[in-house]
C-alpha positions in Angstrom: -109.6 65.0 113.2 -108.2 67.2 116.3 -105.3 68.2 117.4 -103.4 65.2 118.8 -99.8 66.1 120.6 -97.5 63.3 122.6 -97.3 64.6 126.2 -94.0 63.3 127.5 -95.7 63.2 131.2 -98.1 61.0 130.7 -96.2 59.4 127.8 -99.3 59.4 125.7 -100.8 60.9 122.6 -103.5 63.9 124.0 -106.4 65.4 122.5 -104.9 69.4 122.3 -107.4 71.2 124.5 -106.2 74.8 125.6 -106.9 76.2 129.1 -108.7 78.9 127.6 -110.5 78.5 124.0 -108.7 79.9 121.2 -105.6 80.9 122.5 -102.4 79.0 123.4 -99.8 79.6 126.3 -96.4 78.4 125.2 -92.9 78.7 126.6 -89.7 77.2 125.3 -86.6 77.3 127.2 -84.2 79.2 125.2 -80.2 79.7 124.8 -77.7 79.6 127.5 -76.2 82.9 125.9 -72.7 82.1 125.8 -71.2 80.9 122.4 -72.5 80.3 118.7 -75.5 78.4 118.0 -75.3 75.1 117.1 -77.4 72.5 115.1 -79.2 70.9 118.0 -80.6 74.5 118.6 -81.8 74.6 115.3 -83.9 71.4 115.7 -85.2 72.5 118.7 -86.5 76.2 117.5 -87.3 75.0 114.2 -89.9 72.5 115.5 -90.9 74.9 117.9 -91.6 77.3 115.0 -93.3 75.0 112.7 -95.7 74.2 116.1 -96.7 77.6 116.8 -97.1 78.2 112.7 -99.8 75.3 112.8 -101.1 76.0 115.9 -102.1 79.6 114.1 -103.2 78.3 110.7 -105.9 76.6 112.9 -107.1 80.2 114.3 -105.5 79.9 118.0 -103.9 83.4 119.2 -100.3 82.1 120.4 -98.4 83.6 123.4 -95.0 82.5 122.6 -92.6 82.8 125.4 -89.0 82.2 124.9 -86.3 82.8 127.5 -82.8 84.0 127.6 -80.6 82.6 130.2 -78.0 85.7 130.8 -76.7 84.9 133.8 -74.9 81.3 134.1 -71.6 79.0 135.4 -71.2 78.9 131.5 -71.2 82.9 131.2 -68.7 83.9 134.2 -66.3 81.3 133.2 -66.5 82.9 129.6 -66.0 86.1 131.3 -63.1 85.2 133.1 -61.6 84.0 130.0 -61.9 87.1 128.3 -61.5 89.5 130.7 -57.5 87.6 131.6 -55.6 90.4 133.2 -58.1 93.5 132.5 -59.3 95.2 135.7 -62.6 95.3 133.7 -65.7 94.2 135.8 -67.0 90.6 135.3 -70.7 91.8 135.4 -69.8 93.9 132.6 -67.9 91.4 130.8 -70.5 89.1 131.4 -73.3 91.6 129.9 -71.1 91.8 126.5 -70.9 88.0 126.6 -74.9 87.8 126.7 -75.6 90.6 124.5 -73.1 89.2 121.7 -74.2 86.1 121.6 -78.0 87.1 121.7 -77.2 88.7 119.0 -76.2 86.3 117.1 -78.9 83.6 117.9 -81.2 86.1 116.2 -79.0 85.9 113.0 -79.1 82.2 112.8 -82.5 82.1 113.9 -83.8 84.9 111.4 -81.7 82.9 108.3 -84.1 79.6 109.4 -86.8 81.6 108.8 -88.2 81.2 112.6 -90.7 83.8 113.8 -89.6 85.8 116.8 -91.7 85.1 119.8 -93.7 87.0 121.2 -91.6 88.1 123.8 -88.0 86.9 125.1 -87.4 87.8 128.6 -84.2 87.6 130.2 -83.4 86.0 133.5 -81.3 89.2 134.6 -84.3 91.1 134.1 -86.6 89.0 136.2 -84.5 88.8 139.4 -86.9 90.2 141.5 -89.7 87.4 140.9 -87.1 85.2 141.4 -86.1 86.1 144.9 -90.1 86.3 145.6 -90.1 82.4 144.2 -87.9 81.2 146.3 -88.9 83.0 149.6 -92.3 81.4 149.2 -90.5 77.9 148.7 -88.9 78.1 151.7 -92.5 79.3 153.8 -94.0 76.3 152.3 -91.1 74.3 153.6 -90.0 73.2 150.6 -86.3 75.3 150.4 -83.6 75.8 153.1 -80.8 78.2 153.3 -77.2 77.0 154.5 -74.4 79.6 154.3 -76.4 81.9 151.5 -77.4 79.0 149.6 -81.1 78.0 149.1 -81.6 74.8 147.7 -84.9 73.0 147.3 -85.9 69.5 148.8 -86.6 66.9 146.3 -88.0 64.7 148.6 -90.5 67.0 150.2 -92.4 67.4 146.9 -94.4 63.8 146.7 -94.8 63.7 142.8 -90.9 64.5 142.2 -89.8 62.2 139.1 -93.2 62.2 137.4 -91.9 64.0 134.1 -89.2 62.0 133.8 -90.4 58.8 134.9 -88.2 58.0 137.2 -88.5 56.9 141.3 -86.3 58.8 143.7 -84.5 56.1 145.2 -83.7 55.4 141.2 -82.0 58.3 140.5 -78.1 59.1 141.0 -76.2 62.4 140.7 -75.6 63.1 137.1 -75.1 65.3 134.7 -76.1 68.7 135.1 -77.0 67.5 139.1 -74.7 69.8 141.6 -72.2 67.7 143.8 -72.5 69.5 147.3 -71.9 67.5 150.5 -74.1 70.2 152.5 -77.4 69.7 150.8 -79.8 67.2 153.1 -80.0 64.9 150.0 -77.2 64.7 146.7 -80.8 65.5 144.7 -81.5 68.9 146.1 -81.2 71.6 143.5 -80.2 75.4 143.7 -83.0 78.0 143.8 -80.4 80.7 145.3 -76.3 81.0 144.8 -74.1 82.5 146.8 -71.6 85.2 144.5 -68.1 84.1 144.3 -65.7 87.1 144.6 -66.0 89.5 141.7 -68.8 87.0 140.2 -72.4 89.0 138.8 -74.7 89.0 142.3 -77.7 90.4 143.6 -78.8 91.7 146.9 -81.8 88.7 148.1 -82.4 87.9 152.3 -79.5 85.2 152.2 -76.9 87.5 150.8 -75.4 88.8 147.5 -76.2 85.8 144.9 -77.6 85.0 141.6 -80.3 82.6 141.1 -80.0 79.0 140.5 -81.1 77.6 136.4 -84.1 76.1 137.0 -85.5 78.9 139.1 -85.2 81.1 136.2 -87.6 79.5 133.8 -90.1 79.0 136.5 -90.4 82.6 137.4 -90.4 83.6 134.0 -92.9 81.4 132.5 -95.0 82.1 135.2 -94.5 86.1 134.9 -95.9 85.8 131.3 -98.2 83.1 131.2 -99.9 82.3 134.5 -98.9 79.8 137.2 -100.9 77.4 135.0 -100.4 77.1 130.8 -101.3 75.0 127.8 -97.3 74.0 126.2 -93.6 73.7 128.0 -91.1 72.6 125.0 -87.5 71.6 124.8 -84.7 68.9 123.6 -85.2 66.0 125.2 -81.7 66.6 127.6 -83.4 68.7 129.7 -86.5 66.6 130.6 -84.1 65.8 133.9 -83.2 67.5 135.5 -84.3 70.9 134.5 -88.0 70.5 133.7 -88.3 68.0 136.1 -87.4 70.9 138.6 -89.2 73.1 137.3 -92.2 71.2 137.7 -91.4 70.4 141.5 -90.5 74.0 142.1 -93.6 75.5 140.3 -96.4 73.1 141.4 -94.7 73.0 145.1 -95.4 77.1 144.9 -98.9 77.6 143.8 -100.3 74.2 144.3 -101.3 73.8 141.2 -100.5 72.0 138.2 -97.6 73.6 135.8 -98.1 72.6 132.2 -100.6 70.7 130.7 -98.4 69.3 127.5 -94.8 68.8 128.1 -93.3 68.4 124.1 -89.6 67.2 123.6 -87.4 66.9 120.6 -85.0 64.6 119.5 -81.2 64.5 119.5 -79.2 65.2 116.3 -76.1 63.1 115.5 -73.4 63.4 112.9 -73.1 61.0 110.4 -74.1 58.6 113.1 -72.4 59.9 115.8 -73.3 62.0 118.6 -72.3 65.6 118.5 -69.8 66.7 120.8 -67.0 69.1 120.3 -64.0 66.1 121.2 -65.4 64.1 118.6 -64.7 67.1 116.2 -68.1 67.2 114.9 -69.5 69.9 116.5 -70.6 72.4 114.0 -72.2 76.1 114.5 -74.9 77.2 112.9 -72.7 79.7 111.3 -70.3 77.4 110.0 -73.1 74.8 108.4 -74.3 77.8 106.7 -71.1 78.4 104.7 -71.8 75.3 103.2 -75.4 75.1 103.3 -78.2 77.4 102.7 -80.5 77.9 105.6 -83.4 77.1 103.8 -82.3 73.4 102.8 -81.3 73.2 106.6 -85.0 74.2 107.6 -86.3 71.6 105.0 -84.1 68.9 106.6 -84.8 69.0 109.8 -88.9 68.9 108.9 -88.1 65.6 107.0 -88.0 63.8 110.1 -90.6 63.8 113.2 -89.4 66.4 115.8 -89.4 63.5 118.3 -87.4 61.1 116.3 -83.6 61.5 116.3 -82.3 62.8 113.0 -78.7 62.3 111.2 -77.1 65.0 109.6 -75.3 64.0 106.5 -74.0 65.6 103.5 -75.9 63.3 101.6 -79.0 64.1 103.4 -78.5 67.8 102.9 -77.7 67.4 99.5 -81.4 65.4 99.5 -83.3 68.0 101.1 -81.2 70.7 98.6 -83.2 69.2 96.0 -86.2 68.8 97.5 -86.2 72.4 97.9 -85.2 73.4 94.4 -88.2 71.4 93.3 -90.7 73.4 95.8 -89.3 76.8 94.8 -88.1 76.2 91.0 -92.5 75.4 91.1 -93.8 78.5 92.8 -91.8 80.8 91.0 -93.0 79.1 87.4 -96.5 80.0 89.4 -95.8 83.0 90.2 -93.8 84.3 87.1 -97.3 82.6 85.0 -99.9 84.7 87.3 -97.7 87.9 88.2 -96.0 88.7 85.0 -93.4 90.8 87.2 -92.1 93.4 84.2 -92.6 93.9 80.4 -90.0 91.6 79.7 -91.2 87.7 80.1 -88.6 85.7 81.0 -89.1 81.9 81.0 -88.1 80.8 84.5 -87.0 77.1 85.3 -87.8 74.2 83.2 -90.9 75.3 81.5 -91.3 75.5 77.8 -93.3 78.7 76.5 -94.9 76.6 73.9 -97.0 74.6 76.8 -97.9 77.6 78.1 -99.7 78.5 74.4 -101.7 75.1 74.8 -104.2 76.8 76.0 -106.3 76.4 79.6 -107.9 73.2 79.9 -110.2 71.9 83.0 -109.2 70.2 85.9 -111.4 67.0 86.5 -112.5 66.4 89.7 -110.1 69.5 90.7 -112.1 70.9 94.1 -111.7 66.8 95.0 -108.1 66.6 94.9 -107.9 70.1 96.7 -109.9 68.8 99.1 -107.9 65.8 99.6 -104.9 67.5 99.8 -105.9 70.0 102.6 -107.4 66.9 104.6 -104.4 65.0 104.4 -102.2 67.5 105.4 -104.2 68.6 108.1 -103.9 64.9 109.7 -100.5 64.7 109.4 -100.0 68.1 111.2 -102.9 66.7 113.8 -100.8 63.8 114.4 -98.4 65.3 117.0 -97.3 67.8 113.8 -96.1 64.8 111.6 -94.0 67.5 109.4 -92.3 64.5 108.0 -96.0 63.7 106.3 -97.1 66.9 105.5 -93.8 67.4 103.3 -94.9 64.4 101.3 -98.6 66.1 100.7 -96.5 69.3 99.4 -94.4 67.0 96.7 -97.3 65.4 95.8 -99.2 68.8 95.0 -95.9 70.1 93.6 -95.7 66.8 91.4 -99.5 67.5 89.9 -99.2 71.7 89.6 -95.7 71.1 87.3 -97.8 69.0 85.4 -100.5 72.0 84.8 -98.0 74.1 83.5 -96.4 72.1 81.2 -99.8 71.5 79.7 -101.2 75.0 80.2 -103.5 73.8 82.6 -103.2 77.9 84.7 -106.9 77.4 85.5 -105.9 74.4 87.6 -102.6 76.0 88.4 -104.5 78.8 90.2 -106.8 76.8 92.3 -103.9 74.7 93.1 -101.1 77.3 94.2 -103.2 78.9 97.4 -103.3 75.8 98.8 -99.3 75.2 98.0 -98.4 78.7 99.5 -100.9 78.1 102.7 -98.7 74.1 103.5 -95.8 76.2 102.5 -96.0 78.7 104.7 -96.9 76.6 107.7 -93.9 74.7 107.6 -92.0 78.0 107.0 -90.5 77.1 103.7 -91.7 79.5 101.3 -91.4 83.5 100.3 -93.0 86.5 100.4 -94.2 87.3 97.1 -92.7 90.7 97.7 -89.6 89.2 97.7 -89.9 86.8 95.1 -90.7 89.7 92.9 -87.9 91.8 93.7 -85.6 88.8 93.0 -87.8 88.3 89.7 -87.6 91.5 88.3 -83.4 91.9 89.5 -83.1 88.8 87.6 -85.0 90.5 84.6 -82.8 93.4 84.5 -79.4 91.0 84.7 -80.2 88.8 81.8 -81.3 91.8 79.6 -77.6 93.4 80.7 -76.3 89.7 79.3 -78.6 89.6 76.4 -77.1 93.0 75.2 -73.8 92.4 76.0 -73.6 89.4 74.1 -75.1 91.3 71.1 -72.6 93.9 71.2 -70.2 90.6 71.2 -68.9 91.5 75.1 -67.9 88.3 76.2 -66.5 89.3 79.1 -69.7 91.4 80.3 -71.6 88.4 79.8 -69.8 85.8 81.4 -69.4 87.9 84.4 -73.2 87.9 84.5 -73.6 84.2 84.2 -70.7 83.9 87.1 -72.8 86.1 89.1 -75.9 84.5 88.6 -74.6 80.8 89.3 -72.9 82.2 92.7 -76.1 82.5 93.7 -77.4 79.6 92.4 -79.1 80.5 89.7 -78.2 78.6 86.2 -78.6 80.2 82.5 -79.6 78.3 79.6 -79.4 79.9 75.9 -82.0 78.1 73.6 -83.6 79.5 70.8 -86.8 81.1 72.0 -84.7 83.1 74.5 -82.7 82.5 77.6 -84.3 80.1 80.3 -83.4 80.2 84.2 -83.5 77.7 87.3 -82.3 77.2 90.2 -78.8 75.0 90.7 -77.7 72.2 92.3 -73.7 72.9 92.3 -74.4 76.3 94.5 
C-alpha cells in the first residue's frame, strides 16, 4: 500500500508522490513567540513529529522547516506591557520577549519528545527576502502602497479561496482579517506595515515598517525549500486566512504552484469545551506537565487521528497513563531479560523469575505474525498516518511479547522486540536504551542501598528509599524471591 495523505485543497485522500524522489520538503508554521505554549501547540507539533518520523522509517531524507514568528501585534503589545515606564527600547524588549519564549517552546517541545527540525528560521532574520517579496508583488500588480502600507489584492489573484473553499463574494471580514477603510477591498491583506512610534521597524522603499504575517512564512518557506515543495502543515485555524494568503501571495510571485499537500490538524477542547482563556480552561504546556508526564501527553494526543478533534480529560489522561505503563513496564522486562544491565538481577515489573526458568520454547508460525504486524501497521500509518491504528498494532504486540515472558518464550521475545522498538520509535514513544540502562542500573544500586538498610534493621533508610522511588513512579514489592519493581499508577 502507498503512502496516502488527505490534502485539505483538493479535499481528497492523495497518493504521496514527492517533487523529487526520496526526499521530502516540509514546512510548518510555527509559534507566535510571545507567551507559554499551550496544548493546541502540542497537537499540532506532535503530529507533525510523528509525520516526519514515518515519513523517514520509509527511507525519505526530510527537510523540516519550522518558523518562528519574532516580530508580531502580539509581541509589541507584550513589550509595551513590560517595558511600563522604563526608557528601555521596545525592539529590545521585544527581542527578550522572543528569545524567552523561544526558549521555552524548546523545553516543552524537547519533554514531548519532538525532534528539532531541521532548521528554524526566524522572520526577523529574513527581512530582506521579505522586502524583495513584496516589491515583486507590487511589479506584477498584485500589491499597492498607500501611506507606507503595502497590502495585496485579493481579488487580482483569480484562484483566491481555493484552500479554503470558499468564493470571494462569500467571505466577510473576520477573525484575524485587518479592518482598514483605505484598502480597495475589506479582503486585502498586509505584505508591508508602517512602524508606529517607538514600534520594531525596518528601512524597505515605503518607509520604516515591519512586514505583514503572512508575508513571513512565504518568504521563508520559499528561502529553504524552493518556490515549489512537497508538505505545508498547520491547525486547522489558520487554513483562512493565513495559508489561504500565503498561497495567493506565493503562487501570484513565481507563477507557480506553492505546495503540493496542504495537511491540517484538529482542534482540542476541554472536557467538551473549547479552549479559551475566559472560559478558564486554558492550560500551558507547563502547567499540564505538573500534573501529567509528557510522555502520557504524547501517547494521548496519538490516540486520536491528527485530523479529528480530540478532548482532553482527566479521565482520558489517566487512560493513556496506563496505556503507557503497559508499553514501557514490557520493554523494560525485554530489555532487563536480553541486557542483564549489572551483576545484580533485579526482577523488573510483573514478571515471575520462575517463568523465566521454563525454559525457551518455539514460536509457531512466529515470522507470520511479525509479518502481520509490520503490514498492518504500515497501513494504518499509509492511511493519512492513522496513529490512532497503529497504537492498536503496538498493544496487540505488547499483549503477545508479555505472554513470551511469562512462559520463557526469549526466543520469541527477541524476534518480537525489534519490531516493538522500530512502531515505538516512530510514534516517538519509546527510549534510548542508553537511557533505559542508566535508569536500570540507578535503580539497581537504590534497592541494594534498601535491601541493606533493611538488614541492618534501618527503617528509616529504607522507607526513604521507597518514598523516593514511588515519587518517581516507580513501586516496590518485597516477596520472597527478592524485591520486584514496576512502574505506578498513583505518580
Amino acid at each position: 500500500m502507498s503512502l496516502k495523505v488527505y490534502n485539505t485543497l483538493t479535499r481528497t485522500k492523495e497518493e504521496f508522490l514527492p517533487l523529487e524522489e526520496g526526499r521530502v520538503g516540509m514546512y510548518a508554521c510555527g509559534v507566535t513567540v510571545y507567551d507559554e505554549c499551550h496544548l493546541g501547540h502540542a497537537r499540532a507539533y506532535v503530529a507533525l513529529d510523528v509525520i516526519r518520523r514515518y515519513l523517514e522509517y520509509k527511507g525519505y531524507q526530510v527537510n523540516y522547516i519550522q518558523n518562528f514568528t519574532d516580530v508580531d501585534d502580539k509581541i509589541i503589545a507584550r513589550a509595551r506591557e513590560m517595558r511600563k515606564n522604563e526608557e528601555k527600547d521596545l525592539k529590545e524588549f521585544c527581542k527578550e520577549i522572543a528569545d524567552k519564549y523561544t526558549k521555552a517552546y524548546f523545553e516543552q517541545m524537547d519533554k514531548l519528545a519532538v525532534k528539532r527540525a531541521t532548521q528554524y528560521p526566524r522572520a526577523t532574520e529574513h527581512i530582506g527576502e521579505m522586502i524583495e517579496l513584496t516589491e515583486g508583488l507590487i511589479r506584477k500588480g498584485y500589491g499597492y502602497e498607500i501611506d507606507g502600507d503595502v497590502f495585496f489584492q485579493v481579488g487580482k489573484f483569480k484562484d483566491y479561496g481555493k484552500l479554503s473553499h470558499r468564493k470571494l463574494d462569500e467571505m466577510r471580514i473576520g477573525s484575524r482579517v485587518e479592518v482598514d477603510e483605505r484598502k480597495r477591498s475589506p479582503l486585502d491583506f498586509a505584505l508591508w506595515k508602517c512602524s508606529k512610534e517607538d514600534e520594531p521597524s525596518w528601512d524597505s522603499p515605503w518607509g520604516k515598517g515591519r512586514p505583514g504575517w503572512h508575508i513571513e512564512c512565504s518568504a521563508m518557506s520559499m528561502k529553504y525549500l524552493g518556490e515549489s515543495f512537497d508538505m505545508h502543515a498547520g491547525g486547522q485555524d489558520l487554513i483562512f486566512p493565513h495559508h489561504e494568503n500565503e498561497i495567493a501571495q506565493s503562487e501570484g510571485y513565481t507563477g507557480k504552484p506553492f505546495a503540493r499537500y496542504w495537511l491540517h490538524n484538529g482542534f482540542v477542547t476541554i472536557n467538551r469545551e473549547k479552549m479559551s482563556k475566559s472560559l478558564g480552561n486554558f492550560f500551558t504546556l507547563r502547567e499540564i506537565f505538573q500534573m501529567y508526564d509528557p510522555r502520557v501527553v504524547r501517547l494521548f494526543l496519538l490516540s486520536t487521528h491528527y485530523r479529528k478533534p480530540i478532548d482532553f480529560s482527566d479521565d482520558k489522561l489517566n487512560k493513556a497513563k496506563r496505556s503507557l505503563e503497559r508499553i514501557e513496564n514490557c520493554l523494560r522486562e525485554v530489555e532487563r531479560k536480553q541486557h542483564p544491565p549489572s551483576p545484580y538481577p533485579l526482577p523488573s515489573g510483573e514478571r515471575s523469575l520462575k517463568a523465566t526458568r521454563r525454559g525457551e520454547t518455539k514460536g509457531e508460525g512466529l515470522k507470520e505474525k511479525m509479518d502481520s504486524d509490520r503490514k498492518r501497521f504500515e497501513e494504518a500509518m499509509d492511511d493519512d498516518f492513522n496513529t490512532a491504528a497503529a497504537l492498536g498494532v503496538i498493544f496487540d504486540l505488547v499483549s503477545r511479547t508479555n505472554n513470551w515472558l511469562d512462559k520463557g518464550d526469549l526466543s520469541s521475545v527477541a524476534r518480537a522486540a525489534p519490531e516493538l522498538r522500530d512502531f515505538c520509535q516512530v510514534l516517538g514513544l519509546s527510549l534510548e536504551r542508553g537511557q533505559e540502562v542508566r535508569l536500570a542500573q540507578e535503580l539497581m544500586r537504590l534497592i541494594k542501598d534498601r535491601e541493606e538498610a533493611r538488614r541492618k534493621k534501618d527503617w528509616v533508610k529504607a522507607d526513604a528509599i521507597r518514598a523516593k522511588l514511588m515519587q518517581e513512579g516507580i513501586i516496590l514489592e518485597d516477596r520472597p524471591q527478592g524485591t520486584t519493581w514496576r512502574r505506578g499508577r498513583g505518580e
